[in-house]
N, C-alpha and C positions, 0 to 999 in steps of 0.2 A: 379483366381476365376471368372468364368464366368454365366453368368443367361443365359438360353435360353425358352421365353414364346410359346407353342402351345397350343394343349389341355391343357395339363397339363404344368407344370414348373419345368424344369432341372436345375439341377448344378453340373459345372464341377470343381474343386478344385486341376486339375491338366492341365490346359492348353487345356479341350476340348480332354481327351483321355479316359473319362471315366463319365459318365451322371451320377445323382440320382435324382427321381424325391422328390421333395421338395414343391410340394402342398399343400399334407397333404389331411384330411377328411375336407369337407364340413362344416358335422356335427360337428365337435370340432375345430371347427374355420379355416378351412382351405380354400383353393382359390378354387372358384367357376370356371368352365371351360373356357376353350378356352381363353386364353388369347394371347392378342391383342398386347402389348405395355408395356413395362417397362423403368423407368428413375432412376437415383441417385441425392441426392440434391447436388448443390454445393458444400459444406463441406464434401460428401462421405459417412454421416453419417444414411440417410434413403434411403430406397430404395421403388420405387413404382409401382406397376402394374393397369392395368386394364384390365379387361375381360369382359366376357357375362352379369358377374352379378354387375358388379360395380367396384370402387378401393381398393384397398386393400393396406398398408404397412409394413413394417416392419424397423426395427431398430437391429435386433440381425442377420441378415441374413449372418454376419462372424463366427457364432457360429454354434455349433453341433449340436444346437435344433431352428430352426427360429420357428418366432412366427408372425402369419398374423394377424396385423391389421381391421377390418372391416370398412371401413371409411364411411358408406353408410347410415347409421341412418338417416341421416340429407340429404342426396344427392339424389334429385327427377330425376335422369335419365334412362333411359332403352332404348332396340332398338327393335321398331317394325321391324314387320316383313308382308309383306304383305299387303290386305287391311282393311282402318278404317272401322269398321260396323256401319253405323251411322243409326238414325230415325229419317225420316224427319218429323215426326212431333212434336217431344221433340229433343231438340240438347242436354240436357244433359242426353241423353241416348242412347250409345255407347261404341262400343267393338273394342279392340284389341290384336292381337296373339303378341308375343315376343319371340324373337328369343332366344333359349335356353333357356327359362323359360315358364309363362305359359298366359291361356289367362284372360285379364283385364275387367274390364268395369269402362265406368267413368258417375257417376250418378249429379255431378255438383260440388264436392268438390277437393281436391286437391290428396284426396287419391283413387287411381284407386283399388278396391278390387278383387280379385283373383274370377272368376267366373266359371274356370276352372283349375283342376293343373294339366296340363298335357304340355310338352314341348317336341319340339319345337311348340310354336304357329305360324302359318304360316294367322292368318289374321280372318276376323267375316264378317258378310252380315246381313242387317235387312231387313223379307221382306217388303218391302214395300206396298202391300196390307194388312197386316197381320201384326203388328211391334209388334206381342206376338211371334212368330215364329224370333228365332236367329239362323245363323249355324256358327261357331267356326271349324276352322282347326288345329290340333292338333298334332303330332308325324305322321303325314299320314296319321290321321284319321279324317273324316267330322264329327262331332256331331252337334243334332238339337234340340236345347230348345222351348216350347212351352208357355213357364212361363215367356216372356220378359226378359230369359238371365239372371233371377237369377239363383246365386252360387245352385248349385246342381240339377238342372234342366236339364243341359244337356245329351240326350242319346242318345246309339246309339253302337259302327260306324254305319250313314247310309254307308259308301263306306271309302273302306280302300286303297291308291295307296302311296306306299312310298315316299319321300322326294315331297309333293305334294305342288302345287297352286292351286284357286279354284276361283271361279266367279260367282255370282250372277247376272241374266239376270234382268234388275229393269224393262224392259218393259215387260216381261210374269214370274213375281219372281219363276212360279215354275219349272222353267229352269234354271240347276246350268252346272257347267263344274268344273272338276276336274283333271287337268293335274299332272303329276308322274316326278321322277327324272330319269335316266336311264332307258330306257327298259318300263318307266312307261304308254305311251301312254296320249290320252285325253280321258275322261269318260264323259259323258252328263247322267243327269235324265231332264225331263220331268212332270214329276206329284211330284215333294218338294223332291225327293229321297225316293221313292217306289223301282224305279227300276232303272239300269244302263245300257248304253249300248258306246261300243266303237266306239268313234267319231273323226274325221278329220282326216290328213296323218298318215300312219303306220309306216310313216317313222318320226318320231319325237321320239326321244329319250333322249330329256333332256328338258323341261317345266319348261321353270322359269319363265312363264309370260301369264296370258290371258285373253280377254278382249272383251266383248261384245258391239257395236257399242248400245248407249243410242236409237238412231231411231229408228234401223231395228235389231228384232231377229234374224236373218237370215243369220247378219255380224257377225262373231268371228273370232278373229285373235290370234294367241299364237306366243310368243317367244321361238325357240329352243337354248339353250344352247349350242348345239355342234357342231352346224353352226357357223365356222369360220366369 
């Protein structure tokens, strides 16, 4: 009897010659994606995983119907993804993307609420002249709140580039960059995301990172991914 965690979670019941996935639905309690890590307790008798969405256990997982645990009520953890959106003129008022889930904000208490639900969150920006104007990264899409980044506020896509990073210039805020995963390129706006136009090497094609020099507009640097 073997577990194997990826997206989803397999089990083999004959040595690894034959898989079923054993997640289950979401919605009727089943394991949230991508999991990460699985262990057994000592005595053999619980088994536990962890994923995108938290931990999860089980105890029947010898049987023909397992049954996942949600262990997460009480467990304040998550994984950003990307960058904090902070305002520098309130610190408790700030956004973050989550990686496989969706984007937060934390207004000073413990509980971050949902201000977008849309995943993957890939990171927030506050502008800094302007800290009623929020932009949120989402599934590869940039969205732009006008209302201070409350929950339903956000609209848009202003600019859509798959498995993206994005960047907020804090010295001319209406200067964003939005780099793509494969094939994706870098995108620059100029006027808060009006309009878009293709920016730096043509030869970049995997953006997992990028980053505007605080002094000088004029410095951007990106990380390519498929640069050895």
């Amino acid at each position: 009897r073997v577990f194997c965690g990826a997206q989803k979670v397999y089990l083999s019941i004959d040595g690894g010659s034959n898989w079923t996935d054993v997640r289950g639905d979401l919605s009727a309690g089943g394991l949230h994606g991508d999991n990460h890590a699985m262990i057994f307790t000592a005595d053999g008798n619980t088994l536990y995983t962890s994923n995108d969405g938290g931990v999860w256990s089980s105890t029947t997982f010898r049987t023909g119907s397992i049954v996942w645990n949600n262990l997460n009520g009480t467990l304040g953890n998550t994984e950003f993804s990307g960058q904090l959106g902070m305002d520098p003129t309130n610190l408790n008022h700030s956004f973050g993307g989550l990686q496989d889930n969706f984007v937060i904000g934390y207004t000073g208490s413990a509980g971050w609420p949902v201000v977008y639900a849309s995943g993957d969150g890939r990171g927030a920006a506050v502008n800094p002249a302007n800290v009623n104007t929020v932009y949120a990264l989402a599934g590869g899409q940039l969205f732009e709140s006008t209302a201070g980044g409350a929950s339903g506020t956000f609209k848009g896509p202003v600019v859509t580039v798959p498995n993206a990073q994005f960047v907020l210039d804090l010295k001319n805020p209406q200067n964003l960059y939005v780099g793509g995963g494969v094939a994706g390129g870098l995108m620059q706006t100029m006027d808060g995301g009006k309009t878009w136009n293709p920016f730096g090497p043509s030869s970049a094609q995997n953006i997992v990172w990028v980053a505007v020099a605080p002094s000088d507009s004029n410095t951007v640097m990106l990380m390519d991914g498929s640069i050895p």
